[in-house]
N, C-alpha and C positions, 0 to 999 in steps of 0.2 A: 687454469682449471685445476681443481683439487684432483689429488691423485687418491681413490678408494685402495684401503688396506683388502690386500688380498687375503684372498678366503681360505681360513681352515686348511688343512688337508683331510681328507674327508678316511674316515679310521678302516683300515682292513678290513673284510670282513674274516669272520671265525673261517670258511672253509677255505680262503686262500692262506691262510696263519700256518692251518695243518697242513693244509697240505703240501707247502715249503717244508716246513719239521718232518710229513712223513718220507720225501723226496730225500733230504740232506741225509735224512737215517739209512734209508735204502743203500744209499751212494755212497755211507760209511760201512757196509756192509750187514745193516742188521733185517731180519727176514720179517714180513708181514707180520706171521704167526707169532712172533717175539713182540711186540708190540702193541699198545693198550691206549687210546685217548681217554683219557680222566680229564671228561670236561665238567664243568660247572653248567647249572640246570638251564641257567641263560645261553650259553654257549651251542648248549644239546637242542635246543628250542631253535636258536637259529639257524642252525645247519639242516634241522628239518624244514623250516622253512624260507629257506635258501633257494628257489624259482629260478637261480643260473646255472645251478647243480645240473652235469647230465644224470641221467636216470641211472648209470650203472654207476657212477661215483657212492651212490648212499644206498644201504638196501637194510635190509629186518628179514629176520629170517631166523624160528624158533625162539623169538622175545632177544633178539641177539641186534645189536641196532651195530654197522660196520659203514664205517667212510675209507673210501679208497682201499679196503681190504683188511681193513684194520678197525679192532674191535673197542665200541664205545661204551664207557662203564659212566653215565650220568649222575650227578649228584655226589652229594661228600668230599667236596674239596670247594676250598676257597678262589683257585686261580687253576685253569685249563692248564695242562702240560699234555706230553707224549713220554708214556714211558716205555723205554725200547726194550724192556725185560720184562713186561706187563701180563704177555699173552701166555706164558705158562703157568700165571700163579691162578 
């Protein structure tokens, strides 16, 4: 019997990505309010539509869109990061 080549691994989603990066950040000592996800518009787009999110994980609040307490600036970058110095500027 032929043996079938196993499947893919099927690719992270964006909110488990961040929220390892915002987790390791935390645990390196950097505060929420320090902090800034510059995602890409796809990235922004899936996190809102992200159905395994709980409800206090993602909010909007004064045009302000926050994952895990940490503030989303969508669009204008090529590749998603976390940047841990973000939230002052």
């Amino acid at each position: 019997m032929a043996r079938t080549p196993d499947a893919p691994p099927r690719p992270r989603r964006s909110a488990e990505i961040f929220r390892t990066a915002i987790d390791n950040a935390v645990a390196g000592g950097a505060a929420l309010d320090d902090m800034m996800l510059r995602l890409t518009l796809s990235d922004a787009s899936e996190l809102k539509r992200d159905r395994t999110l709980a409800i206090e994980d993602i909010s909007f609040s004064e045009g302000v869109m926050r994952f895990l307490g940490v503030k989303v600036t969508p669009g204008g970058v090529t590749a998603s990061s976390l940047d841990v110095t973000g939230g002052a500027a």
